[in-house]
N, C-alpha and C positions, 0 to 999 in steps of 0.2 A: 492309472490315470487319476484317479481319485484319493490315493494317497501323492500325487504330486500338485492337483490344487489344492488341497486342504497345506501344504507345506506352504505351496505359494500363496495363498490368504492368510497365514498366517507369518508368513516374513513379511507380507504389504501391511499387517495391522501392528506389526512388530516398527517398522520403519516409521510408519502413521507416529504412533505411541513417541517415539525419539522425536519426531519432527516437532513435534507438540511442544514436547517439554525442551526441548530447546528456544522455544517464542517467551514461554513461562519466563522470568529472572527470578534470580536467585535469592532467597529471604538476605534482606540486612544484616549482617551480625553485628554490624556495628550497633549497641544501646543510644537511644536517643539520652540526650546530657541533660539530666538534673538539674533543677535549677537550684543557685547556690542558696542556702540561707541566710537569710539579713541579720548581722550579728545584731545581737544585743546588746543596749549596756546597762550596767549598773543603776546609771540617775539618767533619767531621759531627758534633756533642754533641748529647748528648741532653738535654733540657729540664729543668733542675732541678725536681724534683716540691718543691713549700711541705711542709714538717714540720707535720702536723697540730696544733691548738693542744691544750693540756692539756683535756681533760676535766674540763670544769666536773661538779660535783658536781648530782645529779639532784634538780630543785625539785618537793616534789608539794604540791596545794595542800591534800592530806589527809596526813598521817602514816602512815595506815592504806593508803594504797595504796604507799607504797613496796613494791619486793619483799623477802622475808624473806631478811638476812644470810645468805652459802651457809656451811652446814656441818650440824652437828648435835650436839646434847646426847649429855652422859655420866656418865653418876655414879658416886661409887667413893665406899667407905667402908670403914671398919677403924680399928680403935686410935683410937677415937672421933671418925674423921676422918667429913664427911659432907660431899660436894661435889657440885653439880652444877656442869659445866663445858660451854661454847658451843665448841667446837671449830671453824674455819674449814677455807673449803677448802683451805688451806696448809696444815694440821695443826695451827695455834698455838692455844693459844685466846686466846677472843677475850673472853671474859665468865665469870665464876663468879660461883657463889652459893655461902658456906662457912659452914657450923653449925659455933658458936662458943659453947658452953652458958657458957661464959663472960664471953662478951664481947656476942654476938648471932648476926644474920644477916652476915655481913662480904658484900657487896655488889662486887665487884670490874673495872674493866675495863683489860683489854692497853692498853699504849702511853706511853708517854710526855708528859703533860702538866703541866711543872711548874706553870704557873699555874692549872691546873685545881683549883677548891677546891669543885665540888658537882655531883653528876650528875643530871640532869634526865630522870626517868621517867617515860612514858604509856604509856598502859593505855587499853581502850576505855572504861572508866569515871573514871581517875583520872590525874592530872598531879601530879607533885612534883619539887621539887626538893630533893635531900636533902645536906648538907656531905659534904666528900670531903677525902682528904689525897691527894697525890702521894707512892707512894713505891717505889724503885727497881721501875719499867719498869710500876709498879700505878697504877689513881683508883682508889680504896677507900671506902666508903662503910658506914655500919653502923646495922642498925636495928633493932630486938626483933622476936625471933621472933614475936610476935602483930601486928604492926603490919601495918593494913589495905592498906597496900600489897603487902608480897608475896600476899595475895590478891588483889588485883585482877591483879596478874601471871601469878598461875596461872589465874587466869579468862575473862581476858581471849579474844576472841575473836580468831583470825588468828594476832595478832604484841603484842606490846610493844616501844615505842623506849627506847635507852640512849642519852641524848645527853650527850655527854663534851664541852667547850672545847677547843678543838686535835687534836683524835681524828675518826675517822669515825663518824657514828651507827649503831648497831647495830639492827637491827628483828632479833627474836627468838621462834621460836614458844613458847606455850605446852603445852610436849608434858610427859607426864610427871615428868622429872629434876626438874621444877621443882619441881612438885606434893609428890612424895617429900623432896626435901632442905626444904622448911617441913617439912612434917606429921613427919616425923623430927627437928625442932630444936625442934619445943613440947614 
């Protein structure tokens, strides 16, 4: 009887032992893969990087959302002068509006466009395009101090566009300079 458990614990510890190593798996044979080496060469240069292309000018399919030209208005008057002026962020400016009890509103923008002959103004309510002359490094445009355009330019909501022929469009806020240099030229 004791040579038939000791058989029997020993075929349970035998079966044990298989059961076991059947849970185990099996080592990989497959080799984990090398990683390849990065050839060399000879004369090492570096990859000519492409030159970015120009900066196409930004299409919106509303005028009103462009962002507003960077800078800020400035008015200065004296000796019957009365300006407001669009200042950029370069310092230049970019835009006036000059009372002319004379002549009118003189309407103006920076740059050089000789074949520029009329500037085309919007306004959240109103669209014109008004004659212009070129003249040294000015588009000049001129129009009576009561004419409903410059209020729609001071009223306008956001911005107004200055669009000039050969120039960059200007979007401009309606901040006060504007408002003061009308209502000082009626």
């Amino acid at each position: 009887m004791k040579a038939s458990r000791t058989a029997l614990a020993l075929s349970l510890l035998a079966t044990g032992a298989l059961a076991i190593a059947a849970c185990v798996p099996a080592p990989d044979s497959t080799p984990a893969p090398s990683p390849s080496p990065t050839p060399v060469t000879q004369d090492p240069q570096p990859e000519p990087t492409p030159s970015p292309a120009p900066a196409a000018a930004a299409q919106f399919e509303n005028w009103i959302d462009a962002p507003r030209t960077a800078g800020n208005w400035r008015y200065r008057s004296g000796s019957g002068l009365k300006v407001a002026e669009y200042v950029g962020a370069d310092k230049e400016v970019k835009f006036q509006m000059d009372c002319s009890p004379e002549i009118g509103m003189l309407l103006s923008v920076a740059g050089d466009a000789a074949k520029a002959t009329a500037i085309q103004f919007r306004t959240e309510s109103t669209e014109r395009l008004v004659p212009a002359d070129a003249r040294e490094g000015w588009v000049q445009a001129v129009v009576r101090p009561t004419d409903p355009l410059l209020d729609a330019m001071a009223r306008t909501r956001g911005r107004f566009a200055v669009e000039t022929p050969g120039l960059s469009t200007l979007y401009l806020p309606p901040w006060a300079e504007v408002t003061r240099v009308i209502e000082e030229c009626r």
